[in-house]
N, C-alpha and C positions, 0 to 999 in steps of 0.2 A: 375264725369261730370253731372250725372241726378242731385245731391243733390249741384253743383256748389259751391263745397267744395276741396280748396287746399291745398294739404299736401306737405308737404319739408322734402325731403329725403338725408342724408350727410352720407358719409363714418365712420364717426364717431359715428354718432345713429345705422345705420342699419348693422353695419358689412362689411367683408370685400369686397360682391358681387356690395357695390354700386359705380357707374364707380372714378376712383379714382383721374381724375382731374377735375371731376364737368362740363366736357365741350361733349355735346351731340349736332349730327351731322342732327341725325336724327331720329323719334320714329318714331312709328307704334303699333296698335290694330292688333292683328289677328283676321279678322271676326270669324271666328270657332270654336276658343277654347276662346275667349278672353285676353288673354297674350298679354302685353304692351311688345313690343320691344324697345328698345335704341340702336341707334347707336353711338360711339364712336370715339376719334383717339386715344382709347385704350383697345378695342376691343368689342365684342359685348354681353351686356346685359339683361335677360328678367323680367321681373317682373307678380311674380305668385300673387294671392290674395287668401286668405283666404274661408274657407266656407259662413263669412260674408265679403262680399264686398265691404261693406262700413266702416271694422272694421281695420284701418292703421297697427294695431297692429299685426293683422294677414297675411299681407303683407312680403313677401318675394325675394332676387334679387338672381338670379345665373350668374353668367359671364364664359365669353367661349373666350377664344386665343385661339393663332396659334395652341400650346400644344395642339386644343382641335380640331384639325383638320381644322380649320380656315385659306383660304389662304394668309391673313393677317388682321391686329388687325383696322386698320384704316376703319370704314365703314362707307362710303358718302352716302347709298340711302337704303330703302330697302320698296320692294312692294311683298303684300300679295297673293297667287292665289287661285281658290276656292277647291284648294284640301288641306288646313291649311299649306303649304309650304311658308316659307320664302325668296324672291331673294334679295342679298345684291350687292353692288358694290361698290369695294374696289382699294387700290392700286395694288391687285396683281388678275385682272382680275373680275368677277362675280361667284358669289356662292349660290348654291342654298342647305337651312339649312332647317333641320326638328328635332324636337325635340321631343326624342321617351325614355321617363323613363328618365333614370340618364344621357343619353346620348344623345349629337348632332349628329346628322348624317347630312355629308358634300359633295356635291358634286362640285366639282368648273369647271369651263369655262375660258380656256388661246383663245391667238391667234391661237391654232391648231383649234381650235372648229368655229373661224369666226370672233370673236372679234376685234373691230378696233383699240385694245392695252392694254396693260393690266393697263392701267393705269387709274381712272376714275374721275371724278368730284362733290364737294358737289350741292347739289338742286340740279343734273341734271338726276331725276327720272321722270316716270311720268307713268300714266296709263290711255289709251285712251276709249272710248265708244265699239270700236269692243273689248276689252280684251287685246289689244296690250298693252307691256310693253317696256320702252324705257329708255334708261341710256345713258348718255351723256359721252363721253372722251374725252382726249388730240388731238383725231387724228377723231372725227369726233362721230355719236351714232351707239348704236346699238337697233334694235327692236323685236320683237319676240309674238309669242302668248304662254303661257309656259305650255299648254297642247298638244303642238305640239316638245316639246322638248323630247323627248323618251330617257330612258337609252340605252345604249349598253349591251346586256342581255347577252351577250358571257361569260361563264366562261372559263377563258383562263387555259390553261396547262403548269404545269413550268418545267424546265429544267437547270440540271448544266450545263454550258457552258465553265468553262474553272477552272481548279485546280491547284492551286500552292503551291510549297513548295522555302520558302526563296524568295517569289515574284515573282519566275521564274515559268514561267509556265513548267510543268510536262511533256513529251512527250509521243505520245503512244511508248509500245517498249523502244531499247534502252537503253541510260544510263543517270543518273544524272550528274549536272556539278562535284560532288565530284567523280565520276568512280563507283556508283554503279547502279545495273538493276535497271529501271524505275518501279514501281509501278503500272502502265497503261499497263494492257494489248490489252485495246480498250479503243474507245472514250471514256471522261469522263461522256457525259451524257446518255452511255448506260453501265455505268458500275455499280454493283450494289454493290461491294466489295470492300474494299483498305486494303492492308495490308501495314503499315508502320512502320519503326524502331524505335529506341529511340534518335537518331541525327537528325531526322526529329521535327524541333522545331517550326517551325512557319510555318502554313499552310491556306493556303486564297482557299476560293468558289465561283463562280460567277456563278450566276441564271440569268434568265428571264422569262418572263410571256409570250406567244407568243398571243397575242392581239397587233394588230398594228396599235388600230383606234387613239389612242393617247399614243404614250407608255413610254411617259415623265411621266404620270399622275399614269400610272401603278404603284399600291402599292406591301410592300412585308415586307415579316416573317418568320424567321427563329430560328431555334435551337438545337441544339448541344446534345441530347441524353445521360444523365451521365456526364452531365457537365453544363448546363441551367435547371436551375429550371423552367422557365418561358418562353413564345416565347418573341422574340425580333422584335420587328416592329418601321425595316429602313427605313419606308417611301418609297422612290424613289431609294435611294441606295440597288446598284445591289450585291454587297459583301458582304462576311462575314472573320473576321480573327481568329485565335487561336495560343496561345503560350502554350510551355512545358504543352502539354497534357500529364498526369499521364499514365502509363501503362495501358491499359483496354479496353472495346470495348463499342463504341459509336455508333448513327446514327444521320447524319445529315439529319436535313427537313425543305423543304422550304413551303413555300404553297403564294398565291399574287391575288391581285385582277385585273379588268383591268380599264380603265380608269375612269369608273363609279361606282368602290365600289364593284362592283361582286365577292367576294371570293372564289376562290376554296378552299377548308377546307383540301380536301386531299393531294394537291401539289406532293412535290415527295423526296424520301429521298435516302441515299446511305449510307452502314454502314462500319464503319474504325473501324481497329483493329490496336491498338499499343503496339508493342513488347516491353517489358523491356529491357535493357542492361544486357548483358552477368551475372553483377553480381546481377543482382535485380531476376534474373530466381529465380523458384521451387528447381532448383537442386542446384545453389548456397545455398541458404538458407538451403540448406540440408547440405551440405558441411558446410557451418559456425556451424549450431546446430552441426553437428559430429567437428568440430573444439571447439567449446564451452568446449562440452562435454570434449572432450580428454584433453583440457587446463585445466577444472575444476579439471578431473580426477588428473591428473597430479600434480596441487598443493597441491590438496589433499592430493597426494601418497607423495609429497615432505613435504608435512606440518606433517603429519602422523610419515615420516619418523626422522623428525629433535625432532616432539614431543618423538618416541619411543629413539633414541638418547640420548635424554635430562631427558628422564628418567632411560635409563642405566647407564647415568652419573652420573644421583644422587644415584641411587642404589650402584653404583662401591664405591661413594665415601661414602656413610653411610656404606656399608660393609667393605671398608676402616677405617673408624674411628670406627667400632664396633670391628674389628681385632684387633686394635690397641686398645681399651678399652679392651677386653678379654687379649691383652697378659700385658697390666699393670696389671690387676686384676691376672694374673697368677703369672705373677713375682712377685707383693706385696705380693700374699696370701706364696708362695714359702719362699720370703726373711723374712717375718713376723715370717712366723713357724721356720725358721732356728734359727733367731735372737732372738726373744721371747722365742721359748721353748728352748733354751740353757737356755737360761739368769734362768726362773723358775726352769730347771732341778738344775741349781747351787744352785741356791737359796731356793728347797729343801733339799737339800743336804748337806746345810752349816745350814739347820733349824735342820736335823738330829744329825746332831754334836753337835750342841748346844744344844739342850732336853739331850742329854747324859751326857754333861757335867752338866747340870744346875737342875738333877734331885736333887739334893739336896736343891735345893732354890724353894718351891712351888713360890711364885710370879714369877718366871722368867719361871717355866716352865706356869706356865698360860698365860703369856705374848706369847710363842711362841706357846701356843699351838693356842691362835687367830690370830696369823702371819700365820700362818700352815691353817688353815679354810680359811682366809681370801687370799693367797696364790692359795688356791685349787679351792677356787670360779674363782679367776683370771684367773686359767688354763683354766676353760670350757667357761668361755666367751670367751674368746683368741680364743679356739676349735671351738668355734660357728663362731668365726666372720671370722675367716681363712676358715670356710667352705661356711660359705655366701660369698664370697669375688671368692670362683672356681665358673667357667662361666660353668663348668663340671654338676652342681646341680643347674639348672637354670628351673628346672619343680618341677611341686605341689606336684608329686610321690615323686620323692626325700627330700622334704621338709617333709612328712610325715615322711617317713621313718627316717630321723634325729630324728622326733618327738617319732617313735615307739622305737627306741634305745637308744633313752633320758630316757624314761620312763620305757622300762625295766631296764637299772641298777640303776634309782633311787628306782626304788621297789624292788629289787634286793633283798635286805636285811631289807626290812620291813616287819611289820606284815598284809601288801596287797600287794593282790592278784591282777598284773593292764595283760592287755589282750588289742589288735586293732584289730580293723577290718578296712581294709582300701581297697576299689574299685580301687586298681592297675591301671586297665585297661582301667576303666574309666580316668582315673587321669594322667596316664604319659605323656601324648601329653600335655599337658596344662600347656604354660610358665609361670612364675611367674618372676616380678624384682625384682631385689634387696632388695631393700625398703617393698616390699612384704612378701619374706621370709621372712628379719629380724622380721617384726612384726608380723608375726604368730609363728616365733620362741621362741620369748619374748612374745607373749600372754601364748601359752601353757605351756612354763615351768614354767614360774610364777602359772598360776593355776593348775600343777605338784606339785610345792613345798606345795603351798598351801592344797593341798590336803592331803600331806604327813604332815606338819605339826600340821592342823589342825581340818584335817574330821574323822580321828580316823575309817575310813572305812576298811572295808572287801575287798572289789570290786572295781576297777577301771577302766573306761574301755574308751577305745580312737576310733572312729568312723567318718568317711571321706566320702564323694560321690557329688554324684549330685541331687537336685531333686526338680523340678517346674523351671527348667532353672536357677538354680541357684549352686553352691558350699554350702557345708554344714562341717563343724568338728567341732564332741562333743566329751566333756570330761565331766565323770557323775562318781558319786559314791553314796556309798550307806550308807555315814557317819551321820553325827551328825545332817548335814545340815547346811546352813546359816541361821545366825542369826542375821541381819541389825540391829534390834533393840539391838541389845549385844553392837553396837561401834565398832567390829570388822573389820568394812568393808573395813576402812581405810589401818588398818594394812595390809591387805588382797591384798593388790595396784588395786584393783579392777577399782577405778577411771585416774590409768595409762593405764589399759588393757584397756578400752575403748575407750580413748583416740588413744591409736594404730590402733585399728580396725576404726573408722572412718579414722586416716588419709590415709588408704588403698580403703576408701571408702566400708566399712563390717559395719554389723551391730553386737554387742556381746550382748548377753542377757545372762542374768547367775540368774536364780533360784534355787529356793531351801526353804523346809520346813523344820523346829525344827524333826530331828528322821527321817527324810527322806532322807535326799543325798542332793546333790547338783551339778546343770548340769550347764558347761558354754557353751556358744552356741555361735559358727562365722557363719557370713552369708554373701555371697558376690552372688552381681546377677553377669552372663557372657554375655560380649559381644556375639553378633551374632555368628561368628567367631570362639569365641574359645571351 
């Protein structure tokens, strides 16, 4: 205005605060603070300015509705008084606005207060030379001086007035319409406790403010304790409602103002306690965890049970088919020795006869004398395999011992001397398969013969135990020695015996120097167990 410089303001440039159909009823300066008001038929406007006042840019609008405490959006008039307060006059009576930080503070004026309606008119404002303020309406004006207009300073005291459950109201005493004891043992607004069940589902409060200079105008707030985050401010409504409150204990509080804004802060509260249902209690849940428990227990013992079961069944039936493997292997080994050593005993027998007659022909008696060898070999593998074959000789002791009396009557009648040592004691608990013996049977007697054919030794000697968790048997002498580089080795089947020993999973080492002996060496680790 001093620099007669006009700016235009649109919803568009300045955001959302500026009025939003462009259509202004009525403005006003507040002498005091300087703040441009706008009146609207779409509610009421202020425009702040900047620390440069003459700089557009730093120009700002805020707008204020009903939401904003406003008793309505429509404002026909408004005149300024010398204490920086705003009076407006609107379709829903006069209101007098002050703007304090982020907030409007609202005080309004109905017919209860004098008004000649609540209804008013645009241009029908005005401000006289005495201070009089004058607003025009449907039903005639109204005037006033607005330092004569005094709050009502009462802070009013609230009170429940009336409690329902299911919208009925609660009685003192008594019973509910369902036939159980009423919950009221006295009036509801001197009762300072409620205990209520869990079929208690929807339950309504009703308050008031006891201010009765206007008590349309009386505001009010409330909130529910464990269940509202936040107060709730109903304005004018006197209730409050709740559905299926959770088990637990609550307080409700009201707290209201009266007809001019006066808030009591402390109001007045009453705390409710709602019981769980029979099965939501402490003790239920106790009951379900000991149900839990015994049900888990129970599968457990059933699951446990079908597992132990299921593994007697397998036992029964592998001890089944091991019974029945041991008595084949008994009867084979039986029917083998019956069948077999007949058949060689003839077969000696008839070799006997024939050397007698045929001593006159050397060729035929050399012929029968390698039928006769070759015969004799026959027997003892036969011997060997019918004893690997009894389920009877199914440990490492016995396996030795096969070995110890192999080797004494093959040295029987040589020019060595053979001797075992063998850890009995250690040794006898410890199974061996099949597969097992056979190839320690055929390792050592092969390097038996070999020794007897070829080490030309004194001393032989056979040795068994345990040692670093592992199985050990040596056969050592004190001969000629091997001698790899001779060719020998071959003949020797040295690369059969090893072959054996691995597929037992064993290791065989067999050394030996020119003039020194020569030792062959098994070696098997043991499971944990055996």
């Amino acid at each position: 205005r001093d620099s007669g410089t006009f700016y235009a303001f649109s919803r568009g440039q300045n955001g959302e605060a500026v009025p939003r159909n462009n259509t202004v009823l009525s403005i006003l300066e507040n002498p005091v603070d300087g703040r441009m008001w706008f009146g609207t038929g779409n509610g009421l406007f202020c425009l702040e300015r900047g620390e440069d006042p003459r700089n557009p840019r730093q120009f700002s609008f805020r707008a204020f509705y009903e939401r904003d405490g406003l008793p309505n959006e429509v404002i026909y008039g408004m005149l300024a008084d010398s204490g920086g307060n705003i009076w407006i006059s609107t379709n829903r009576g006069v209101a007098r606005v002050r703007l304090e930080g982020d907030s409007l503070r609202v005080r309004s004026y109905g017919t209860d207060d004098g008004l000649q309606g609540e209804e008013f008119n645009q241009n029908g404002f005005y401000t006289d030379r005495e201070g009089y303020f004058y607003f025009g309406g449907i039903n005639g004006y109204n005037y006033f001086r607005p330092e004569e207009v005094r709050d009502n300073p009462h802070q009013p005291r609230q009170v429940i007035t009336d409690f329902r459950i299911l919208n009925a109201s609660v009685p003192v005493g008594g019973f509910l319409p369902d036939g159980r004891p009423s919950p009221l043992r006295e009036v509801v607004t001197t009762t300072e406790r409620l205990e209520l069940g869990y079929r208690d589902q929807v339950l309504s409060f009703e308050f008031a403010s006891l201010d009765f200079t206007a008590p349309r105008e009386n505001r009010y707030a409330y909130r529910l304790e464990g269940f509202d985050k936040n107060w709730v401010y109903s304005g004018s409504r006197r209730f409050a409602t709740y559905t299926n409150l959770d088990p637990g204990q609550y307080v409700f509080r009201v707290k209201g103002s009266n007809n001019d804004g006066i808030w009591n802060e402390t109001g007045t509260a009453i705390e409710l306690v709602v019981y769980p249902p029979p099965w939501r209690t402490w003790w239920a849940y106790s009951a379900y965890a000991l149900l839990f428990v015994l049900a888990m227990s129970f599968i457990v013992r059933q699951r446990t049970r079908a597992a132990a079961r299921k593994l007697a069944e397998k036992a029964r039936i592998e001890k089944a088919r091991l019974d029945e493997r041991e008595r084949v292997r008994q009867k084979s080994s039986a029917d083998f020795h019956d069948e077999a050593g007949n058949l060689i005993t003839k077969i000696n027998l008839f070799l006997e006869l024939a050397k007698r007659d045929g001593e006159t022909s050397p060729r035929l008696s050399e012929f029968l004398q390698r039928i006769e060898e070759n015969t004799r070999l026959l027997s003892s593998g036969m011997r060997d395999f019918i004893w690997i074959l009894d389920p009877d000789k199914d440990s490492l002791s016995d396996t030795l011992m096969r070995l110890k009396e192999f080797g004494s009557a093959m040295f029987a009648y040589s020019d060595s001397h053979f001797q075992a040592e063998i850890a009995s004691k250690e040794l006898e608990d410890m199974p061996l398969s099949m597969d097992e013996r056979r190839a320690i049977i055929k390792i050592f007697k092969e390097a038996m013969n070999n020794a007897l054919k070829y080490a030309r030794a004194g001393e032989v000697f056979l040795k068994a135990g345990r040692q670093d968790g592992g199985l050990y048997i040596v056969l050592s002498d004190n001969g000629v020695g091997l001698d790899e580089a001779s060719g020998r080795s071959d003949s020797y089947g040295l690369s059969n015996m090893k072959r054996r020993a691995a597929g037992i999973g064993a290791t065989l080492e067999i050394t030996g120097e020119k003039g020194k002996g020569t030792e062959v060496r098994l070696v098997r680790r043991l499971a944990s167990g055996d």
